[in-house]
C-alpha positions in Angstrom: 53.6 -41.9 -125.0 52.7 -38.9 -122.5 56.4 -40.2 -120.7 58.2 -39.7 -123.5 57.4 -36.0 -124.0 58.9 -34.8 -120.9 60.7 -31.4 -121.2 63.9 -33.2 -119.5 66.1 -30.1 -120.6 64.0 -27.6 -119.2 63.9 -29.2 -116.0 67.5 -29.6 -115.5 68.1 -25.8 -116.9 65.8 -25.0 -113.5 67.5 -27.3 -111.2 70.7 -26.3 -112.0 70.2 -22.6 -111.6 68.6 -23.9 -108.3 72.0 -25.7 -107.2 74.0 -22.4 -108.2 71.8 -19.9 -106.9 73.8 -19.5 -104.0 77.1 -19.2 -105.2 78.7 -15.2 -104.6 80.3 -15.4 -108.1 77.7 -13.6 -110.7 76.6 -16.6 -112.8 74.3 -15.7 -115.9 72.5 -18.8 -117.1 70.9 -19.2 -121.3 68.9 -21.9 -121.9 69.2 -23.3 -125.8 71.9 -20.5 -126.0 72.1 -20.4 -129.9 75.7 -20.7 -130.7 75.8 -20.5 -134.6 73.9 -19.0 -136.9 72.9 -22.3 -138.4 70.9 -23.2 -135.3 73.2 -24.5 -133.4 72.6 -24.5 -129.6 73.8 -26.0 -126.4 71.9 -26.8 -124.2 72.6 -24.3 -121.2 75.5 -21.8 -121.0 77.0 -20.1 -118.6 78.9 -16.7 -118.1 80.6 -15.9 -114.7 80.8 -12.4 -114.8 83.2 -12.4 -111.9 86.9 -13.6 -112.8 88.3 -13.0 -109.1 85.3 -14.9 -107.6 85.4 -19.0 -108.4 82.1 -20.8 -107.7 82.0 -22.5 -104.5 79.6 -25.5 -105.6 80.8 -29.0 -106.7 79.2 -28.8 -109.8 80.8 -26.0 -111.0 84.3 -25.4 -109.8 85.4 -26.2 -112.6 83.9 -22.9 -114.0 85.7 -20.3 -115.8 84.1 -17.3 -118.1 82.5 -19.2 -120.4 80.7 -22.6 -119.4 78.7 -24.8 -121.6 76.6 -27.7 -120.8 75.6 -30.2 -122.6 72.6 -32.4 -121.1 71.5 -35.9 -121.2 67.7 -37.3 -119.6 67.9 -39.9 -117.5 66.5 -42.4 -120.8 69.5 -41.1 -122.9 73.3 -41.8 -122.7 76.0 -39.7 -123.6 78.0 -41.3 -126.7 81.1 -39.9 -128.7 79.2 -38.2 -131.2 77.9 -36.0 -128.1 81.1 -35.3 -126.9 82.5 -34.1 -130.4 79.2 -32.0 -130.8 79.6 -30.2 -127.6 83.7 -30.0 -128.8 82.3 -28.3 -131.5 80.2 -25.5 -130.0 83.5 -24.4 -127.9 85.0 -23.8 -131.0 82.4 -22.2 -132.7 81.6 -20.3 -129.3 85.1 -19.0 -129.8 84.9 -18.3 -133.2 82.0 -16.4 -133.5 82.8 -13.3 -132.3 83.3 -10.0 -133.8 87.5 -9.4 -132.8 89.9 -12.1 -133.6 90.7 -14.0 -129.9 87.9 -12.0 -127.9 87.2 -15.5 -126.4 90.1 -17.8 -125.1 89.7 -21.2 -125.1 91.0 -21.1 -121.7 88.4 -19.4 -120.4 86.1 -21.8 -121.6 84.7 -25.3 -120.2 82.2 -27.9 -121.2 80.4 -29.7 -118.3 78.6 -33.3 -119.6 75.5 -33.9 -117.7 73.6 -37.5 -117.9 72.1 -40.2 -115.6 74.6 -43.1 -117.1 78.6 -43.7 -116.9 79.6 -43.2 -120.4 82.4 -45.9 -120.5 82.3 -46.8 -124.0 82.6 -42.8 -124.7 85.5 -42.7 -122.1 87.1 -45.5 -123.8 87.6 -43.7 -127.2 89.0 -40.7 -125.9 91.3 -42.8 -124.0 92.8 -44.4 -127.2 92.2 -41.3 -129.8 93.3 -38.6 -127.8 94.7 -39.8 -124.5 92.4 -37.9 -122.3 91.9 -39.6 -119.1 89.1 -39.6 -116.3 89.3 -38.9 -112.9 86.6 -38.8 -110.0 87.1 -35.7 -108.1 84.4 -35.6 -106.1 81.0 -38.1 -105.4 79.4 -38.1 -109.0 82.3 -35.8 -110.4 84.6 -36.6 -112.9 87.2 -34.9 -114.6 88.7 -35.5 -118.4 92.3 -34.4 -118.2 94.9 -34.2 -120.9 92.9 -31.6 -123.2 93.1 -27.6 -123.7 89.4 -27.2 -122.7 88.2 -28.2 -119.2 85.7 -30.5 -118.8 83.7 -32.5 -116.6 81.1 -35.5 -116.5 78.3 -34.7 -113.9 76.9 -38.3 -113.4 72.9 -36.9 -111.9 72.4 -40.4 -109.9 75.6 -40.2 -108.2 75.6 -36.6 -107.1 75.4 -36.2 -103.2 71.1 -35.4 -102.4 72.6 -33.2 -99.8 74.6 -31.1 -102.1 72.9 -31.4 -105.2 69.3 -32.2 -103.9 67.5 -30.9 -107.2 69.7 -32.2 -109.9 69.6 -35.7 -108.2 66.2 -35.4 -108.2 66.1 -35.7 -112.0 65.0 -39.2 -112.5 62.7 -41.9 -113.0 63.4 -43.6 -110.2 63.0 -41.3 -107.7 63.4 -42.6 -104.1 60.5 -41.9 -101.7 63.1 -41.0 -98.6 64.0 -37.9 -96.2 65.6 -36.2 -99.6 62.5 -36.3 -101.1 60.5 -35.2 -98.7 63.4 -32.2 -98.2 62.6 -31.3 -101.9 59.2 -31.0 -101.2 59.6 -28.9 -98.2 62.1 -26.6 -100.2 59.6 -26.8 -103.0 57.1 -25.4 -100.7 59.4 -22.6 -99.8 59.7 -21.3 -102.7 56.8 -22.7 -104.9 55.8 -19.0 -106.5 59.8 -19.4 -108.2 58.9 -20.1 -112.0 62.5 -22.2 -111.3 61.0 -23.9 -108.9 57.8 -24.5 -110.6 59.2 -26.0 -113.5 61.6 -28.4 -111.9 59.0 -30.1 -109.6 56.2 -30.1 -112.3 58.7 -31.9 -114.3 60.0 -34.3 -110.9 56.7 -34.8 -109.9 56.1 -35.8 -113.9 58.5 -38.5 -114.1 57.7 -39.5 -111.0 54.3 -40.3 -110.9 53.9 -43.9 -110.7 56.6 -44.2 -108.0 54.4 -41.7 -106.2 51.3 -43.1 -106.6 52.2 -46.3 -105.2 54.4 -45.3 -102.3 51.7 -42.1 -101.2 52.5 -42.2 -97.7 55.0 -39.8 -96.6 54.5 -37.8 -100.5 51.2 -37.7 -100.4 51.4 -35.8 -97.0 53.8 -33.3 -97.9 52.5 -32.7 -101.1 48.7 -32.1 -99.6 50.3 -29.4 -97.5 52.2 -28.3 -100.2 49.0 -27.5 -102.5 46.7 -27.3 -99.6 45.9 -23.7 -100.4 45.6 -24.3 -103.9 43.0 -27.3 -103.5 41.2 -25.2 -101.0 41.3 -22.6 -103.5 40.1 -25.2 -106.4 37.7 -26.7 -103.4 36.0 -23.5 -103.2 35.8 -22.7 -106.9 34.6 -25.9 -107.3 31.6 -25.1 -104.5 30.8 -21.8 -106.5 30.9 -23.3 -109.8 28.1 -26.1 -108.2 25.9 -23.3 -106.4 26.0 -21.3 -109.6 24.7 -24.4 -111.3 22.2 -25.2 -109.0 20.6 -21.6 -109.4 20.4 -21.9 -113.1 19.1 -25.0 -112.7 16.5 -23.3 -109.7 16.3 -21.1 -112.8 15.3 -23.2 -115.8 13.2 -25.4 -113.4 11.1 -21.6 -112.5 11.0 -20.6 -116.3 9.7 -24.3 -117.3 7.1 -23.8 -114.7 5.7 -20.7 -115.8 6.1 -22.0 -119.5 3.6 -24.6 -118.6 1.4 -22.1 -117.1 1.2 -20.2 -119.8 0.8 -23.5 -122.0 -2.3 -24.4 -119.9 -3.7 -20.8 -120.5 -3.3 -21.0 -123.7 -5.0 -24.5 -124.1 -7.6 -23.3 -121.5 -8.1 -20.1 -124.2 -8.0 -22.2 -127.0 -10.9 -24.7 -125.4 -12.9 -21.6 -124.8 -12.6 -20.2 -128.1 -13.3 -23.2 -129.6 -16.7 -23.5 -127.3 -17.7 -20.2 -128.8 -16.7 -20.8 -131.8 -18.9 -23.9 -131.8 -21.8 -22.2 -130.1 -21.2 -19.3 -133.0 -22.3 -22.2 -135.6 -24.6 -24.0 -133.6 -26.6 -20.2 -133.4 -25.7 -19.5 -137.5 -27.3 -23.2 -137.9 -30.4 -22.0 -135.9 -30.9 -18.8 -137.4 -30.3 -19.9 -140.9 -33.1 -23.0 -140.0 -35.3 -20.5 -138.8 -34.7 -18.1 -142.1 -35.2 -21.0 -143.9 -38.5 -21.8 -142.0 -39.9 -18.1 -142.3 -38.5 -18.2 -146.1 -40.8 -21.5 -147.4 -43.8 -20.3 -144.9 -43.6 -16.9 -146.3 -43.5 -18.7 -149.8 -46.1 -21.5 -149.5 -48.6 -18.1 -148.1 -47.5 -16.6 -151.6 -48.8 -19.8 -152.9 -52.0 -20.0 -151.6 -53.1 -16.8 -151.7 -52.3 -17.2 -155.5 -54.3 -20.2 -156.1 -57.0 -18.0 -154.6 -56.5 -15.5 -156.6 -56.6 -13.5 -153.7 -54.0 -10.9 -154.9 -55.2 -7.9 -153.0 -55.1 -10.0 -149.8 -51.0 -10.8 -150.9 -50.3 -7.3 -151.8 -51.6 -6.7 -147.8 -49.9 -9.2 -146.2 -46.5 -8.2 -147.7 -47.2 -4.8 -147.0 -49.0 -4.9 -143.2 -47.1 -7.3 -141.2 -50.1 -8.1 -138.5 -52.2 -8.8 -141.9 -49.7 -11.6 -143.0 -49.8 -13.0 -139.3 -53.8 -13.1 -139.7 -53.5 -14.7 -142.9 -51.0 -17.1 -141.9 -53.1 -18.5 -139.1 -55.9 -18.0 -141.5 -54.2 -20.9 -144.2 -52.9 -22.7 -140.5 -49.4 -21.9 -141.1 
């Protein structure tokens, strides 16, 4: 599913402002240019600011002032419908402006990108409107016989040398020289946001094929993101280290929480030894009360049955008395 979600479009807008870069006419490139109010957009157009200056590349010497392109991934194929769509937003493009003619439709063009010869598209133009194709130049065709100019740029046909970026805009990506030149030009430049986003999507699309042929790719692209994995390498290092430390950390705080656990049991076991030894002295001096307490009474006793009340009234008065009378009665 993840294959199907590649952002085909913004990869070839990248690529193809890679391929033109170079060219000395001023080329201004919108991507999902809105053409109508009713969200209508092509995919990529392009103004050439510059009337006295043609562009040089193959791709787009065909260019006049205003060039739109309409864009097909390599799992897509360009049918008739497409080509009366992208008919359409020349005519809008040239009707939606604010003075009556400010756009000519001679100063316009449509370029038709896609991966597959559209033969079955080609054939209906042939017998509805007459207009014929013709290959200009390796992977170049044009449609003659119509007002607007236009073009079919078929991607897999497209000279590597010439076109190294937008050829490169496939599944099936060939692990060769031209490869291995994108990469290096990749590397060159790989700050470029361009750049960036046409090999993320490459490499994308890609991925199987370069997973099972890794030799030469793999090489390139390890020096390619060698500083980055250093980079990752490092953080990855710093991250660990931190780890360890809190680790180091939590290990030291457990420790001294099982200190402090064995003081506190060690306080508890103390406290409750005292507090044991507290009762086993209560128990004692409440037997000994006790003992004084029936003594004192069975004295009271006898001295009674005596009638020895004078003796009592001593004894409870004159302590050494009551000691003489206790050992008197043997208690």
């Amino acid at each position: 599913m993840a294959v199907d979600l590649l952002q085909w479009h913004d990869g070839f807008h990248a690529s193809l402002q890679i391929e033109l870069q170079r060219e000395p006419a001023h080329l201004e490139f919108y991507s999902e240019h809105e053409l109508y109010k009713k969200a209508l957009r092509v995919d990529t157009l392009i103004i050439k600011n510059s009337d006295d200056t043609p562009v040089q590349k193959n791709i787009g010497k065909i260019f006049r002032k205003y060039n739109l392109i309409e864009y097909k991934s390599p799992d897509d194929y360009l049918s008739i419908n497409d080509f009366y769509k992208a008919y359409g937003y020349a005519c809008l493009y040239q009707s939606n402006t604010e003075n009556v003619h400010e756009v000519s439709m001679e100063d316009i063009t449509i370029s038709f990108v896609c991966s597959h010869y559209p033969r079955k598209m080609l054939k209906i133009l042939k017998e509805e409107r007459n207009i014929e194709v013709e290959q200009t130049e390796k992977g170049i065709y044009r449609l003659k016989n119509d007002p607007i100019s236009m073009q079919i740029l078929l991607i897999n046909k497209l000279p590597p040398k010439e076109n190294l970026w937008l050829s490169s805009l496939t599944r099936n990506l060939p692990m060769n020289r031209n490869t291995e030149l994108l990469l290096r030009e990749y590397q060159q430049h790989k700050e470029s946001v361009l750049y960036q986003s046409a090999m993320e999507l490459i490499i994308q699309a890609n991925k199987k094929i370069m997973e099972e042929d890794c030799n030469m790719v793999c090489d390139v692209l390890k020096e390619i993101f060698a500083d980055e994995w250093n980079k990752r390498e490092l953080e990855m290092q710093k991250k660990e280290s931190q780890i360890q430390q809190k680790e180091s950390q939590m290990q030291k705080k457990e420790s001294q929480i099982q200190q402090k656990e064995s003081q506190m049991q060690k306080k508890e076991s103390q406290m409750q030894q005292r507090e044991l030894l507290l009762i086993e002295r209560e128990e004692n001096i409440k037997k000994k009360m006790e003992k004084k307490e029936n003594r004192l009474n069975l004295l009271i006793q006898l001295l009674l049955h005596d009638n020895l009340m004078d003796d009592l009234k001593k004894a409870i008065e004159d302590r050494a008395y009551l000691e003489q009378m206790y050992q008197r009665y043997g208690l």
